[in-house]
N, C-alpha and C positions, 0 to 999 in steps of 0.2 A: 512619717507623720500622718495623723489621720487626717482624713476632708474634713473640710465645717460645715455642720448641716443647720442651717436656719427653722427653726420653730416657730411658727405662725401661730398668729393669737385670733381665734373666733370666738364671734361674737353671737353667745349661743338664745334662742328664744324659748322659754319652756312652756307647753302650751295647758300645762295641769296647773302649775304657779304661774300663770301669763304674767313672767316676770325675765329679764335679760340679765346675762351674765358674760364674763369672758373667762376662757378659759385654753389652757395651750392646745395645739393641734394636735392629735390623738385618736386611735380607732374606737377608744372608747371613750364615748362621751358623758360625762353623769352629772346632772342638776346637782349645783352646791347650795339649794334649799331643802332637802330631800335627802341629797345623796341617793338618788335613784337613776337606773342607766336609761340614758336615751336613746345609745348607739353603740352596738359591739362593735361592728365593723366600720367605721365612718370612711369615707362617704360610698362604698357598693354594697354594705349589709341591707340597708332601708334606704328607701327614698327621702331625701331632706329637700324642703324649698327653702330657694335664696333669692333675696330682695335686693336688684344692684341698688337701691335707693339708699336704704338704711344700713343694707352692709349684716344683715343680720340671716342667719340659717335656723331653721324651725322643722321639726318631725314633721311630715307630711303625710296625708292620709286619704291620697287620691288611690294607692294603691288596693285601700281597703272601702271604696264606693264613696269613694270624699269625692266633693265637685271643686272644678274650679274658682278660685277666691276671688275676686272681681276688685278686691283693694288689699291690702299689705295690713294681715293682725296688727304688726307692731308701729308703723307710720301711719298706715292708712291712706297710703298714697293709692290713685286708682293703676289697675293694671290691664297694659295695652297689648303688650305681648309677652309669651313664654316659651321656653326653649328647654330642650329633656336630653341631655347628656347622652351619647351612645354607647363611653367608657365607665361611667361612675351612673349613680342614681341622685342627680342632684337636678332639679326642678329651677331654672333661674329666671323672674320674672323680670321686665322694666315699666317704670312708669312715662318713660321718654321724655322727663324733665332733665333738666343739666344741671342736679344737685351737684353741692360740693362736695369734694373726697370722690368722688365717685371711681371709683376702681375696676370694677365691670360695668360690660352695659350691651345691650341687644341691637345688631344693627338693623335700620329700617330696611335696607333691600332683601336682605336674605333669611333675617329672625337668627343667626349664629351670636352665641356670646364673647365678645370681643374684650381682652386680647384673651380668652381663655377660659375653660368651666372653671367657676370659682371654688369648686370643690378637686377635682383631680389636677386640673392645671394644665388641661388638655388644649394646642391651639387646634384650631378650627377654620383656620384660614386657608383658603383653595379647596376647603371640603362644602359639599352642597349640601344644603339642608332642603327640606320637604315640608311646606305647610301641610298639615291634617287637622282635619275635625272628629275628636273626639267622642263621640257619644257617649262612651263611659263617664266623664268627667263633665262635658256640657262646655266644654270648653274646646281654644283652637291651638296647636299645639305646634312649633317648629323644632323639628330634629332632623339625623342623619338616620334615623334608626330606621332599619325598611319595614320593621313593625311595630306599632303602637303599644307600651308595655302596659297601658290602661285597658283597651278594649281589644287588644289585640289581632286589628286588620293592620294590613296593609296600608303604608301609610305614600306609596308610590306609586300611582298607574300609568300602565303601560302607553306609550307613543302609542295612537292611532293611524296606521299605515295609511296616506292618501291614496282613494279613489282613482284608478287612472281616466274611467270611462264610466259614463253611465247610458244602459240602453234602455231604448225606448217601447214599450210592450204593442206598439202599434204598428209601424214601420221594421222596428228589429234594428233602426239607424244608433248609433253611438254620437252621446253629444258629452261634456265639460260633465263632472260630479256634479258642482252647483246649480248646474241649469234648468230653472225652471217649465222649458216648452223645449221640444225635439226642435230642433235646427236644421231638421228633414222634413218634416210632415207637418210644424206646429200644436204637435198633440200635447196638452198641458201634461208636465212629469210629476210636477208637484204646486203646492200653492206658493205664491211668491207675495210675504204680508206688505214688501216696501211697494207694489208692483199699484201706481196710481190711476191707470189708463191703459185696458187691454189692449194688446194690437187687432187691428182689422187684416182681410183678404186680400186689400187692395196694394199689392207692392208698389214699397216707396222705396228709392236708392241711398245707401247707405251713406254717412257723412264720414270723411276723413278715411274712409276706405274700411272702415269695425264698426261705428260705433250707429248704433238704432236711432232712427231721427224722430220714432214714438217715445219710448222710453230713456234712451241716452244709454243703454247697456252695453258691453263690448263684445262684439262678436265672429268667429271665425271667419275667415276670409272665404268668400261661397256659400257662405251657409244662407237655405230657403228662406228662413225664419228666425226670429230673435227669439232669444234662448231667456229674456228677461220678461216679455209680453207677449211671446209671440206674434209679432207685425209680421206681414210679407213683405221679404223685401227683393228688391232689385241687384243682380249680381253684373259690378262690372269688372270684367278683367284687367288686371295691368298689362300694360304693353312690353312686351318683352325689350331688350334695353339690347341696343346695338354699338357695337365699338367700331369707330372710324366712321368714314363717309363714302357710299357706292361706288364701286369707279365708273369713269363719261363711258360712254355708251361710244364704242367704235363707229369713225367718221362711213357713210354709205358712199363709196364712190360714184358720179354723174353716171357714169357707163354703166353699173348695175342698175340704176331706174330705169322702170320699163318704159319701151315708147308711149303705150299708152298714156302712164301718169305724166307724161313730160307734156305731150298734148293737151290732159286733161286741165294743167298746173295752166297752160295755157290761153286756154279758155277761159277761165275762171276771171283772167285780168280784164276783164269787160268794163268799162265805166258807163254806170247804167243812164240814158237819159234824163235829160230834164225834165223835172215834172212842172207843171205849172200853175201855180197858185188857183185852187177852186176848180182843180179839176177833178172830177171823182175817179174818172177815166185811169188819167195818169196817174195816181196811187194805187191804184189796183196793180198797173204796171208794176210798177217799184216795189212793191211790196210783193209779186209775182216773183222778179228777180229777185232780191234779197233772198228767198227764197231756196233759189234756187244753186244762187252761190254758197249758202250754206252747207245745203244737201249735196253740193258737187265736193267741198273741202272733207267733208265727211267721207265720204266715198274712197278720197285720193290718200285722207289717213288711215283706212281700212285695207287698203290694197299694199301701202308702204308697210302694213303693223303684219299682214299673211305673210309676204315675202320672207321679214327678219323671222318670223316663227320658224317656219319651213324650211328653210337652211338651216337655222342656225349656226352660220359662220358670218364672219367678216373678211372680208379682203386685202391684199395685199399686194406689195410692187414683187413681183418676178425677178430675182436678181439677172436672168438670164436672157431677159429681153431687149432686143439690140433697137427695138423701134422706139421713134421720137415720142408715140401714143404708150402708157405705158400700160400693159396689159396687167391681168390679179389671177394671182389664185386663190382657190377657196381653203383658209385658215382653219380647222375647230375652234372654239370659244372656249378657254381656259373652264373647267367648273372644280380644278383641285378645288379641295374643304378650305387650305390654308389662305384662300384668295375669297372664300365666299363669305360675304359681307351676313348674311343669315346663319350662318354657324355660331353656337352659344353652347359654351363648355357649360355642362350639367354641374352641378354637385354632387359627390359623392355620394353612397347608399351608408356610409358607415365614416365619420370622422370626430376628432375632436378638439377644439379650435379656440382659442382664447382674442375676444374682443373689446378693446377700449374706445371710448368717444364719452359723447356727454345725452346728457336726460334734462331738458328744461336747462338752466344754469350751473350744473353740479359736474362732476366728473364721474363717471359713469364704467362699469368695465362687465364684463359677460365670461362664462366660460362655459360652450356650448358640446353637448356630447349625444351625436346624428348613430340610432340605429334603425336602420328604414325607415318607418312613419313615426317612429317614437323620439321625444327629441328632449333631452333630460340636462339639465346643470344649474347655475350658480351666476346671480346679480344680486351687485356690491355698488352702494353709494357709503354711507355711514354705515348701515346693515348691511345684513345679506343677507337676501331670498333662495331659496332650494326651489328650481324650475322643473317642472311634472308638463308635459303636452305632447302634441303629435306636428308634423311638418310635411307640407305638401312636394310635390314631384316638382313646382315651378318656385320652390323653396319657401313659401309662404307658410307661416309660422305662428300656434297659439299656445301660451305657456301658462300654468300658473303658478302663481310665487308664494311659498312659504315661509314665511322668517322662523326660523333654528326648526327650521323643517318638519314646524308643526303648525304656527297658527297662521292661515291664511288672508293673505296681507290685499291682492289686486290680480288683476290680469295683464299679460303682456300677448301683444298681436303685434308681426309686421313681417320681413321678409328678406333674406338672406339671398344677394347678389353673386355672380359666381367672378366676380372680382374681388369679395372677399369685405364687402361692405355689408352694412345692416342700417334697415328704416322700420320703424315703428311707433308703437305708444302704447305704454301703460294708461290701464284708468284702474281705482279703485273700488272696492265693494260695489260701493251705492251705485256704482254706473254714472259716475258725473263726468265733467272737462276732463279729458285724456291730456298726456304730456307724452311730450315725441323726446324718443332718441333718436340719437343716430352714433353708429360706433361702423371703425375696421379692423379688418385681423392684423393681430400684430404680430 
């Protein structure tokens, strides 16, 4: 048995008898005013436009230096957008009203004809279409086609690969692509139009640890000068971060204090005389003393602080001593790495590390990927930004965030702990209120 093939009825416009007709589906199409052919091939021999409004197809004549129509021959409905088939040559306008019947129609995110070219019956869904502007036609055009069949460019340019660095003609220093002033020298790189209030010489220290308390711009961590006004600014370091708590300081046994200091300690317990009311005398006294019991306790913790330098040991009981006095010997003073309370595992020169926490209110996650000073990857709240920056040796950190890894969205500065935690804050463009995350490796 054979298939059934369904015969569609179009609804033809003619634009010599500007009169409408229907007529069954067929490669050839011919006015039945006339009887003359509109279309050998329908719809890849000639280009035809099709109006989702009226539902009508019309000879089109952009291929021959026709402009785009601005309303619909046969409704006259205005036309907001249009879309060029990359299977067939059929032209489909909308007027983005919510006529009835409506059986095609153009969507507003992408300009694709939805559920399909009303001519070939091609779907188009998960296919990306390309706004272009025309010159041939004077009109704006959405297709998949990567060349325009009117004027024939290109209707797709190419990703512009981001900047990793931009250097400075004066210093020879490397600062951020956007950065208006070297973050080395302050030498202006370019003009910055949002830029309200240059910076001065006179450094002022930075707020929240990035951000310019002239301009409010975000700036690398050490860097001279602000990259948005060039201020000078004040650098202060963070404190490197210590796990646990020093161990006590070994007890000094009686017997190792030198005679002297035990004399000295001795001395010192003087209870100074009374002085007596309006005496000029006796405050000179007293204030003589005081004096000198200060200058004596100074003395007695300089002699006790040479001692522990100069050995460097502590003492201990003699298992082997039979006397009631018990005698010491002299210990070394542990300095293994695994007891020394200043020991701080580095981060690696080269890793790649996935981090969650939050940003402001939100849920927050990173995926961070270390090659030397280069330090490249991907943060996701609702978007995701594509991360471009460099990272210091004390792991301090400045990135910039790309959404779909083209148009540049803000900065992120902060600083990666070798416990495996992260503090920071984004700010955007304009250089306004930063927001802090905080994330750890998961």
């Amino acid at each position: 048995m054979n298939p059934i093939t369904l015969t569609r009825q179009l609804k033809i416009y003619c634009p010599q008898h500007q009169t409408t007709f229907e007529t069954a589906e067929s490669p050839k199409i011919i006015c039945e005013i006339r009887e003359h052919a509109l279309s050998t091939d329908f719809p890849r021999g000639e280009f035809w436009e099709y109006c989702c409004d009226c539902q009508t197809f019309s000879p089109s004549d952009l291929e021959v230096g026709g402009k785009a129509k601005d309303v619909c021959p046969q409704c006259e409905r205005a036309t907001i957008r249009r879309f060029v088939c990359d299977d067939c040559k059929i032209v489909s306008y909308d007027s983005g009203e919510d006529t009835k019947g409506k059986n095609f129609h153009l969507n507003t995110d992408g300009g694709a004809v939805n559920p399909s070219c009303p001519g070939c019956l091609k779907d188009f869904s998960g296919i990306e279409s390309h706004q272009h502007k025309c010159t041939e036609t004077d009109g704006i055009l959405f297709t998949a086609r990567q060349t325009c069949p009117f004027c024939k460019k290109e209707t797709v340019k190419p990703k512009a690969k981001p900047v990793s660095s931009l250097q400075c003609p004066k210093c020879k220093a490397k600062s951020e692509p956007d950065s208006c002033f070297c973050n080395n020298c302050g030498n202006e790189l370019r003009s910055n139009p949002d830029l309200a209030k240059r910076g001065t010489a006179t450094a002022k220290t930075q707020l929240l640890g990035s951000i310019c308390p002239n301009c409010g711009a975000s700036n690398q961590f050490g860097g001279t000068f602000c990259v948005g006004c060039g201020q000078a600014l004040k650098v202060e370091k963070a404190k490197p971060k210590q796990s646990g708590s020093p161990p006590p300081a070994p007890p000094i046994p009686q017997s190792s204090i030198p005679t002297q200091v035990v004399s000295a300690v001795a001395a010192s317990n003087v209870t100074p005389p009374a002085v007596k009311s309006g005496s000029g005398k006796g405050c000179i006294t007293a204030i003589g003393i005081c004096i000198g019991v200060i200058f004596l306790c100074v003395v007695i913790q300089g002699i006790i602080s040479n001692k522990n330098r100069s050995t460097d040991t502590y003492a201990t009981p003699s298992p082997t001593s039979s006397s009631s006095t018990p005698t010491y010997s002299a210990t070394p003073y542990s300095t293994n790495s695994s007891t020394n309370i200043f020991s701080n595992t580095s981060l690696p020169d080269s890793f790649s590390k996935d981090y969650t926490g939050t940003i402001g209110t939100q849920s927050f996650s990173m995926r961070l990927e270390r090659d030397g000073s280069d330090l490249k990857g991907t943060a996701s709240t609702s978007k995701t930004d594509h991360l471009y920056g460099t990272i210091d040796t004390d792991g301090s950190f400045t990135l910039k965030g790309y959404e779909n890894d083209n148009k540049l969205t803000g900065n992120y500065s902060g600083r990666i702990y070798s416990d495996g935690s992260i503090s920071g804050t984004w700010t955007n463009l304009q250089g306004g209120r930063g927001i802090s995350f905080s994330l750890s490796e998961e």
